[in-house]
N, C-alpha and C positions, 0 to 999 in steps of 0.2 A: 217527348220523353215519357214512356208508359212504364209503369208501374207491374215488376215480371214478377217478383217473389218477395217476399218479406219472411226472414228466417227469425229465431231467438239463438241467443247461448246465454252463459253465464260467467260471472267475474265474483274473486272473491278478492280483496283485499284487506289487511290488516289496520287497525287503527293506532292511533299513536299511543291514545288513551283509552281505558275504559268508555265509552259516551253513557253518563244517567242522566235519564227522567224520571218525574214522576209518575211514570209511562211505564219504563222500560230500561235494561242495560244493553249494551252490545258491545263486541268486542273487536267483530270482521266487519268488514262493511261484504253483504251478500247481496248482488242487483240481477237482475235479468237484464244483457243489454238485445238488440234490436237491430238489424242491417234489413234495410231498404233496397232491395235492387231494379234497377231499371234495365232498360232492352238495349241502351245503348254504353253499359258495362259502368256507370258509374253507379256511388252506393252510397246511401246515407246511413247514417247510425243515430238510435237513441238507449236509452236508457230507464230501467225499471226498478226503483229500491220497493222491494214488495213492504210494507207498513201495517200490519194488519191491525194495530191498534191506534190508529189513525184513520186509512184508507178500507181498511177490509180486505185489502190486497195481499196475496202469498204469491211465492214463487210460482208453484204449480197452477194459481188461477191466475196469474201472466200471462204464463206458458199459453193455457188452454185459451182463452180469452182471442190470444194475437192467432194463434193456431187454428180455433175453428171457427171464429166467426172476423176478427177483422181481417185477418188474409183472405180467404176468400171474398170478401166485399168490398177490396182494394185495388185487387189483381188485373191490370187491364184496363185502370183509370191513368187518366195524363196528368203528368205531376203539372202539369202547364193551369192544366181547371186544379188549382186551392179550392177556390171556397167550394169545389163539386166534390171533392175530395175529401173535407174536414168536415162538413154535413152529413156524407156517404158514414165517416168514418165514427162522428159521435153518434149516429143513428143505430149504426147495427146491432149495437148492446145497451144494454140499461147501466147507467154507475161505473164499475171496474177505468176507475178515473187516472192510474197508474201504469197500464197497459194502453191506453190510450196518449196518455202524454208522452210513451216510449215513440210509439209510431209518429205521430204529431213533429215531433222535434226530427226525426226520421226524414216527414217526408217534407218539412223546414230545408235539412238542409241539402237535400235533391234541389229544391226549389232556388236555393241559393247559387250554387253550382250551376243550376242550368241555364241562370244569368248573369253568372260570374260575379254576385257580390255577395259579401256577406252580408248574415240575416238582419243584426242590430241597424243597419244602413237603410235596409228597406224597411225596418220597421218604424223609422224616422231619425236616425243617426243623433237621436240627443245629446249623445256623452261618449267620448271614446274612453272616461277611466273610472273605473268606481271603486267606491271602498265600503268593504265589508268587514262586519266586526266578524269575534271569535267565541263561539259557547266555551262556557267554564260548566262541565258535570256537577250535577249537585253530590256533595261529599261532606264529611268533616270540612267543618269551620276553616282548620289549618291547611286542611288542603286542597281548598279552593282559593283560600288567598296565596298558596303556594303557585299555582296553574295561576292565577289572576297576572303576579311577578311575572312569571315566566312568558304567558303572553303580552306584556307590555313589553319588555326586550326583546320579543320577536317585532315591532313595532307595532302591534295593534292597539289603536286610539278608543276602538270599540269592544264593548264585552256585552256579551249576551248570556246574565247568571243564570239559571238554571234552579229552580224552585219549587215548592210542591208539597215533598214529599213529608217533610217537619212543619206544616205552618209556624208553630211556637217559637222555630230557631230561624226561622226564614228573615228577620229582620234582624237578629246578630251577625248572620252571613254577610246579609247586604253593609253593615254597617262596618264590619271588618273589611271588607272589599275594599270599601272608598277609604278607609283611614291606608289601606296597605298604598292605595294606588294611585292616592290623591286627587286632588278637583280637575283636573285635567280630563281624565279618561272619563269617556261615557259608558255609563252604566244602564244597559236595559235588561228586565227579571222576566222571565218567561215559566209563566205558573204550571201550564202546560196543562190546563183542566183543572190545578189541584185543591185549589179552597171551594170553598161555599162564598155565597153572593155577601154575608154580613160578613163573615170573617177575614174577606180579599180586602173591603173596604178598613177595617179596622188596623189591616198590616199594610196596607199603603197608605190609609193616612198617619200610621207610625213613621214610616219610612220617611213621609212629608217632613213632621214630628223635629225629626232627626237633622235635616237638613240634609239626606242624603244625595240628593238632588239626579232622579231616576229619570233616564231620556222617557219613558214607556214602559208600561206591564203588559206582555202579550199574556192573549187567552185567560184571566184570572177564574174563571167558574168552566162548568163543563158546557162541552158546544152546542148541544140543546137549550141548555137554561140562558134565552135571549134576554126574559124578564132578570134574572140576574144580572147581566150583561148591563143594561141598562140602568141597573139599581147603582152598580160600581161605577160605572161612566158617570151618570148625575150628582156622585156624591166624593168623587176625589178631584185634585188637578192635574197631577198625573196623567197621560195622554194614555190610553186604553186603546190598545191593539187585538184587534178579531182573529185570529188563525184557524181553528178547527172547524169556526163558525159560518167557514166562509170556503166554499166548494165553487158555486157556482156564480155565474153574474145576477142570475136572481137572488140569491146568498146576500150577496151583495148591495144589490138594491133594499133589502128588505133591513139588514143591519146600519144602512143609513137613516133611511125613514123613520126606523123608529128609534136612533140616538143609541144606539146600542154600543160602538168605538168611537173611536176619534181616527182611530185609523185601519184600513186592511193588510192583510198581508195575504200576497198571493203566490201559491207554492203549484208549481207546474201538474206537480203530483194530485191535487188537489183538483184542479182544474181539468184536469183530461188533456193540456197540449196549452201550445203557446195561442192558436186562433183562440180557443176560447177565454185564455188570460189576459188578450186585448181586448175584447167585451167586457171585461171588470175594470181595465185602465182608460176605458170611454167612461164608463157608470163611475168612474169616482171622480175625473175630470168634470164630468157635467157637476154633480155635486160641490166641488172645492174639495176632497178627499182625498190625501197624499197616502199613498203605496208603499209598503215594503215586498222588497221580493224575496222570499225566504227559499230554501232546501230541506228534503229531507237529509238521511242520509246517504250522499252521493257520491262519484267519484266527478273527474273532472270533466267527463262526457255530458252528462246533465246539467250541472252547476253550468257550464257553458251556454248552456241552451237558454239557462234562466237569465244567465250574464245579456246576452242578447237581445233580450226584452226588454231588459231594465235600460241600458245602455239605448236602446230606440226610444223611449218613453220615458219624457221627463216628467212625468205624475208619480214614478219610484223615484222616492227620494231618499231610502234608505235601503242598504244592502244586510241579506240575511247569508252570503254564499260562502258559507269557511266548511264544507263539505272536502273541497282538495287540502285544506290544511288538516283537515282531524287526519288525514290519512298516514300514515307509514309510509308509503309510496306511490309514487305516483308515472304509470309506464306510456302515459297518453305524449301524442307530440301534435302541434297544431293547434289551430283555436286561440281562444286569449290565452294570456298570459297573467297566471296565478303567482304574485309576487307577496306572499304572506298577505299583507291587510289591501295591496293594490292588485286591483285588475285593469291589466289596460288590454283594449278589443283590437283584435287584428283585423288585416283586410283579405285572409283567407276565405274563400268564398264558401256558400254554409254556415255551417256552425263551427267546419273547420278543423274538428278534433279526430284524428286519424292514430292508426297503431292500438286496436282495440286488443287488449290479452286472454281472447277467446278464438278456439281451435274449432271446437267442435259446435259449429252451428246447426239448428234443427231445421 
């Protein structure tokens, strides 16, 4: 199976809700998806949520990105040679780690397909169901315990708050959440970069204080500041989660050794594709280092992908994929099955996700 053309287009979808961070708003979900073609008419698809206050990534250096340098250094390899292929493909450019994890998951599930199973199976079939919490936007107090309710009747056991942008108010939030939603549901607060290294410590250990009883704080300082990282790790209980911190498997390596989380989270986006997010799920394996696998903002095409890995690999042992739920809609057919808080993995071969809502491919 040789590798004929690799095209882009675009998807725009609506969100349910506004999404904030202490980042950013958004209101559409806007990606660049990705088709794979091969010589003997089958096609894989991935997917690109440009993030530029994250990744650096924009729509238009997707576009460019997959258009003049990984197409052409793709074109004519056998999906059969992976690792010749995923080498080929993280080589040709420096970074643009979002345009690379489109293709990556692309030519996943060619690779799938051309042996008839699906990806999660061969990457060690650890789990056929997982379960992913649900971000609540940072807002008014009232109204994220209002969204808090609302996602716990949808069934979700997990919430992922959403933090940052108030420090001052950021431990009323959290302690209104748990009285609204009671000891049952997990609560993890994702700062998203937004304190400093004394004042993350001071509102977690309020939060302790309180007995709020928080699964995790992802990201509490910004993804540079390691020594920060490190300061809040040694000085709360609270299980400290790396996100921005953590790109590559040397990322990775480097935030163990020196105690900087307790735990990784690894976002395809991040990584450049799934081969090189199984080099971060060896490096935390050898460690004792349990994973979460997280999403930007996705539709159900990507989140798939990442479902896949997690589902192969039981060093994730927690799910970050509520990318198909923030949506308004959702027009994918195929792949797993996004059941609110439950994913269960199918045996379609690939990744599986088919009925992409793009016309006009470049």
């Amino acid at each position: 199976m040789v590798i004929q053309d690799i095209r882009t287009g675009r998807i725009s979808l609506p969100l349910r809700h506004p999404f904030k961070t202490a980042l950013r708003t958004v209101t559409h979900l806007e990606d660049v998806v990705v088709m794979v073609v091969a010589d003997d008419g089958q096609v894989g698809y991935g997917e690109a949520p440009p993030t530029a206050v994250i990744t650096g990534d924009t729509m238009g250096s997707v576009e460019c990105a997959v258009r003049d340098f990984i197409r052409p250094a793709l074109v004519g390899m056998e999906v059969e040679d992976l690792d010749g292929v995923m080498k080929k493909l993280q080589a040709c450019m420096v970074k643009n780690t979002t345009a690379k994890a489109a293709v990556d998951m692309a030519i996943y599930d060619l690779w799938g397909k051309r042996y008839g199973i699906p990806v999660w199976r061969a990457l060690g079939g650890a789990q056929r169901e997982l379960e992913t919490d649900l971000t609540i936007s940072v807002n008014p107090v009232e109204e994220m315990v209002r969204d808090s309710l609302e996602a716990v009747e949808r069934g979700y056991r997990i919430l992922k708050i959403k933090v940052g942008k108030d420090p001052k108010a950021d431990v009323e939030r959290m302690a209104a959440i748990r009285e609204a939603v009671g000891p049952d549901v997990k609560l993890r607060v994702d700062a998203n970069q937004g304190w400093r290294a004394k004042e993350a410590v001071a509102i977690i250990s309020a939060m302790e204080d309180k007995g709020l009883d928080i699964d995790l704080v992802e990201q509490p300082v910004p993804a540079h500041d390691l020594e920060g990282m490190v300061y809040v790790t040694s000085r709360v209980q609270t299980p400290i989660l790396a996100d921005e911190s953590v790109f590559s498997p040397a990322d990775a390596v480097e935030i163990i050794r020196r105690g900087a989380a307790d735990l990784i989270n690894i976002k395809l986006m991040k990584t450049g594709g799934i081969w090189q997010a199984l080099k971060i799920c060896d490096v935390a394996e050898i460690y004792g280092v349990e994973c979460m696998i997280g999403c930007m903002l996705e539709s159900r095409l990507s989140v798939a992908a990442a479902a896949h890995l997690a589902a192969g690999r039981s060093v994730i042992t927690r799910c970050d994929l509520d990318g198909p739920s923030l949506c308004a809609e959702d027009p994918f057919t195929g792949g797993p099955v996004f059941d609110e808080a439950v994913i269960r993995m199918s045996d379609d071969p690939g990744i599986g996700v088919t009925n992409i809502p793009c016309k006009d491919w470049q």
